[in-house]
C-alpha positions in Angstrom: 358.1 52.7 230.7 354.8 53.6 232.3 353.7 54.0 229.3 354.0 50.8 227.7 352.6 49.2 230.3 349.4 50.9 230.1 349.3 50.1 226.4 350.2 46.3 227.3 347.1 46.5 229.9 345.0 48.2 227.6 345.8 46.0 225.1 345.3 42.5 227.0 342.3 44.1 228.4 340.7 44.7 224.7 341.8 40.9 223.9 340.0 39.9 226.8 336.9 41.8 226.0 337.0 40.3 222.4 337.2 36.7 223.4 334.8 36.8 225.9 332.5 38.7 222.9 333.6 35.6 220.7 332.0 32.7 223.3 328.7 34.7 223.8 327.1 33.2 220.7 328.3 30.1 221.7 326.5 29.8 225.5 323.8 31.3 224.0 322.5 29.3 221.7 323.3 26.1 223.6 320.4 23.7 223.5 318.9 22.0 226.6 319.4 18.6 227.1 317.1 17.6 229.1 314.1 18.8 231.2 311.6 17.7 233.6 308.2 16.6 232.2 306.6 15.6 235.3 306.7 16.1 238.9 305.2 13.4 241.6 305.5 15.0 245.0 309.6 15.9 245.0 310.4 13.5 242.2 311.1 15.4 239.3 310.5 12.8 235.5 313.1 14.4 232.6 312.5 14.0 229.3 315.3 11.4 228.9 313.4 8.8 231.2 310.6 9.8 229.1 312.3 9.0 225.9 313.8 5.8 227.0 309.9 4.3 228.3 308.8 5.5 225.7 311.1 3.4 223.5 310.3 0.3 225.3 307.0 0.6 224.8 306.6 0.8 221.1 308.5 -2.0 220.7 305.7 -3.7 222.4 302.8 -1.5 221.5 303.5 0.5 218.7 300.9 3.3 218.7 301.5 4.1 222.5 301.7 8.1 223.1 304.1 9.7 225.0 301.2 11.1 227.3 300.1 7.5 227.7 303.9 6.1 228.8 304.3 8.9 230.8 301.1 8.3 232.7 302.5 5.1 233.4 305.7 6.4 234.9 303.6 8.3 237.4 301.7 5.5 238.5 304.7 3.5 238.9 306.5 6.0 240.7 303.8 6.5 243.0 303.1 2.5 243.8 306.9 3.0 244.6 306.7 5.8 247.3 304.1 3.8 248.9 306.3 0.7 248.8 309.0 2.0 250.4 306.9 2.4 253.4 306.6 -1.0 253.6 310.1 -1.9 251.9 311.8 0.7 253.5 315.1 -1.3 252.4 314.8 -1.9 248.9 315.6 1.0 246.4 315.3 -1.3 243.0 312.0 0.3 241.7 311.1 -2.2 239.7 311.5 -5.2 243.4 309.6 -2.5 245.4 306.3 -2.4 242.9 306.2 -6.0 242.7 306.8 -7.3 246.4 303.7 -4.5 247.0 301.6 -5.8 245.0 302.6 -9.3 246.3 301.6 -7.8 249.8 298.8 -5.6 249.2 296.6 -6.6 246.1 298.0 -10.2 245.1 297.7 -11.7 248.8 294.2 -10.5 248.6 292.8 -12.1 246.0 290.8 -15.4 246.4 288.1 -15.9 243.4 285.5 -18.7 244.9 284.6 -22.1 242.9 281.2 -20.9 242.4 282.7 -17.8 240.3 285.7 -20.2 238.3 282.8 -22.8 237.5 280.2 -19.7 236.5 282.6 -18.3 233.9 283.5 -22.1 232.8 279.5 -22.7 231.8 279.3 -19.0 230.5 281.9 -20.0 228.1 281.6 -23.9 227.3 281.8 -23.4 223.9 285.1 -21.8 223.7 286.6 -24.9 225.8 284.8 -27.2 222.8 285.1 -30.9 224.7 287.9 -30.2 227.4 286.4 -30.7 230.5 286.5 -28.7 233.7 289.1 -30.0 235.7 291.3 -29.9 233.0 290.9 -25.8 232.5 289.9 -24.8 236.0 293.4 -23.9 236.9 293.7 -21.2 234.0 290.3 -19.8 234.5 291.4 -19.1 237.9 294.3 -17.5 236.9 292.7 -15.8 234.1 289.9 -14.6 236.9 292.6 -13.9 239.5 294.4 -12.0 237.0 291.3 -9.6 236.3 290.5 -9.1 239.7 294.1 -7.8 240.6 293.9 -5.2 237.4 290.7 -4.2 239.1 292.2 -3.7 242.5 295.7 -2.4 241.0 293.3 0.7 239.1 291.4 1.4 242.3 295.2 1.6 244.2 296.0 3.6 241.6 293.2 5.8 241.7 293.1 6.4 245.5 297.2 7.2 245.1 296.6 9.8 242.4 293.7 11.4 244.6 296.3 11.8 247.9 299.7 12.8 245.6 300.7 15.9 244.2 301.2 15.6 240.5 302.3 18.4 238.2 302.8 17.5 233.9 304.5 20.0 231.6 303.3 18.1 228.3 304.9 21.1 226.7 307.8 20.0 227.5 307.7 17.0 225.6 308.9 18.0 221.7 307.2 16.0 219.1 308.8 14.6 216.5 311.9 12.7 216.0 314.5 12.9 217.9 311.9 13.5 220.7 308.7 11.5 220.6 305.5 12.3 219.7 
C-alpha cells in the first residue's frame, strides 16, 4: 500500500510541476498595461491619462504631440497642488484650477483706459467705422485676456522652478494604439 501512495504522490507531484511549466509562458509574456510617464512631486501621470488628453486634444488641435499634452498635464497638476492650499476642500481638479486663478491671477487684473483706448487707435482700421464705445468692452476683454496668459506663464514658470518633476518620454510608445 505504501507503495502506491508514493507513486500517487510522485505522480500528482509531476502533474503539478507540468502545469505550473504550462502557465510560465503565459505570465511571461504578459504585456503592461499601463505605466507612469511623469511624476510631479508624489503624483505619479500613467500612460492611460496620457492617452485619453491626448485624445481630447487632437480633436481640437490636430497636430498636438504627446510631449506637448503631457506638458500640459504637469502644469495643470501643479496649479492644482497649489490650489488646494487655498481650496483645501475641493478635490474636482478641474474647480480647484479655475477658482485659483479666479483668486490669484484673474482678481488681479485691471488694464487702464489709457491702455484699452491705445490699442483701439493702434488698430482703427480693423474696427473700419464702429466707434469706440461700441468695441471698448471686447478690447478689454481681449486685453484682460492677454494679460492673464502672461501672468498664468509666469505662475507657471515660478511653480515649475520650486516642483519636482521627473518625465520618462520613453515610456510613451509611438504609434497607434499609443500616441505619437
Amino acid at each position: 500500500m505504501k507503495l502506491a501512495d508514493k507513486g500517487q504522490k510522485r505522480r500528482t507531484a509531476l502533474l503539478f510541476i507540468v502545469l505550473v511549466l504550462l502557465f510560465i509562458p503565459c505570465v511571461v509574456s504578459a504585456a503592461v498595461l499601463d505605466r507612469v510617464v511623469a511624476f510631479v512631486g508624489s503624483d505619479a501621470i500613467m500612460l492611460s491619462e496620457l492617452r485619453a488628453n491626448v485624445a481630447r486634444a487632437r480633436a481640437v488641435v490636430p497636430d498636438i504631440t504627446d510631449m506637448e499634452v503631457l506638458n500640459t498635464m504637469i502644469n495643470r497638476k501643479l496649479l492644482a497642488v497649489e490650489a488646494k492650499k487655498y481650496f483645501p476642500e475641493e478635490n474636482d481638479e478641474d474647480a480647484l484650477v479655475r477658482d485659483y486663478m479666479d483668486l490669484k491671477i484673474r482678481a488681479l487684473v485691471t488694464i487702464p483706459e489709457k491702455d484699452i483706448r491705445d490699442y483701439y487707435n493702434k488698430n482703427k482700421t480693423n474696427f473700419g467705422n464702429v466707434g469706440f464705445e461700441q468695441v471698448r468692452g471686447q478690447i478689454e476683454k481681449l486685453l484682460e485676456e492677454k494679460e492673464v496668459n502672461r501672468r498664468l506663464r509666469d505662475q507657471i514658470q515660478d511653480l515649475r522652478a520650486r516642483a519636482w518633476i521627473k518625465t520618462f518620454p520613453d515610456a510613451i510608445p509611438a504609434g497607434p494604439p499609443a500616441l505619437k
